[in-house]
Phi, psi and omega in degrees: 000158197268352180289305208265033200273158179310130200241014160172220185310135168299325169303311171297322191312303206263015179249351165298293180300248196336349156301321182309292200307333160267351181285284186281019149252356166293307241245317190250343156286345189283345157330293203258329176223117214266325155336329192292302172335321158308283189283341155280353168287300184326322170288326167305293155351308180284323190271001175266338206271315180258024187279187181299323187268034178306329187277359190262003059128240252280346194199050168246355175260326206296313185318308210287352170272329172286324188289330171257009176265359165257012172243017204200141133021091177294294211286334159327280237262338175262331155285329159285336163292340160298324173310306166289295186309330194289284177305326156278352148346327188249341121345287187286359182257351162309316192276322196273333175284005173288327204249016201258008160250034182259142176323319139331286176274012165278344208254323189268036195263335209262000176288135190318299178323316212299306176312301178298313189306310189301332186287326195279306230263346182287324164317291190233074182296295160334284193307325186296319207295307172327290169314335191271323174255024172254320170295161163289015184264154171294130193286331239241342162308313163324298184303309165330327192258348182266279175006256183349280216284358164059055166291159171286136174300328180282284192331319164253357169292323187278035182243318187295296173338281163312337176285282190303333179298316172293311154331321180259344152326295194292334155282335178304302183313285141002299187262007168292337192243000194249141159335032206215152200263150194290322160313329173272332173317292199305325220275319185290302146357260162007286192279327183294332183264338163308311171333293151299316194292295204303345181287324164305306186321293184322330204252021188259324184286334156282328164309296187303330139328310192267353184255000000 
């Protein structure tokens, strides 16, 4: 049947499809319940922020977690995101064991964090992986380091759960409480991610020097 035949890569297939499916239970619950409405754009939300282009980036969901914990439930709002990051987790760890023996994850293998995480994750795997998405650090060493050692996907998406739930709490919480106006929230967002970009630009003409 054409709903369900592959509408591309499969690793991509199934973040395609739950993106529908919340768009269009979001659209038909906001009928009856208009609060619902809210919150499945927020889950949508979750699921573009934390998807593959999460690294492009790097601090545009934490605003978007504060911003819906004031109009909702910080913990409502930090157990659905955890519901979403988790479920596309199992995307992106899909997408990094395909690519992780690619130049690209060779290059972000030799930066020292990366390294230490892997010395921790040979070990403690669960926890390192928990930790990693609970800390302010890039998620993606992790997926790099369970890629390598072919840790299991239920082992590290439910590691990735526990890690992120305390983590979105605390933003959620947080903004219930900080002096700061929801334009300053966006604002603050904003610039850290202009930042980031300009950092990027600036390290592409050296990279290419050096390689």
């Amino acid at each position: 049947m054409w709903l369900f035949r592959p509408v591309g890569d499969p690793r991509w297939d199934l973040l395609l499809r739950i993106s529908g499916v919340v768009a269009l239970a979001g659209i038909a619950l906001s009928a009856y319940v208009p609060a619902l409405s809210e919150l499945s754009v927020f889950l949508s939300l979750t699921l573009l922020a934390n998807g593959p282009y999460a690294a492009l980036l790097p601090v545009a969901y934490e605003p978007v977690v504060m911003l819906f914990a004031r109009l909702h439930s910080p913990l409502l709002v930090a157990a659905l995101g955890t519901l979403g990051a988790t479920v596309v987790e199992i995307v992106n760890y899909r997408l990094f064991s395909a690519a992780v023996h690619s130049d690209l994850a060779a290059r972000a293998r030799s930066c020292g964090l990366a390294r230490r995480v892997a010395q921790r994750f040979a070990t403690r795997p669960f926890a390192t992986v928990a930790l990693c998405a609970a800390a302010p650090v890039p998620f993606w060493i992790a997926r790099v380091a369970g890629a390598l050692l072919h840790y299991p996907e239920r082992r590290f998406v439910a590691a990735t759960a526990v890690g992120r739930f305390p983590r979105l709490l605390c933003y959620a919480a947080l903004a219930t409480v900080i002096p700061l106006t929801t334009g300053q929230i966006v604002a603050v967002a904003a610039a850290i991610t202009l930042a980031f970009a300009v950092w990027v630009v600036a390290r592409r003409p050296r990279a290419r020097a050096q390689g």
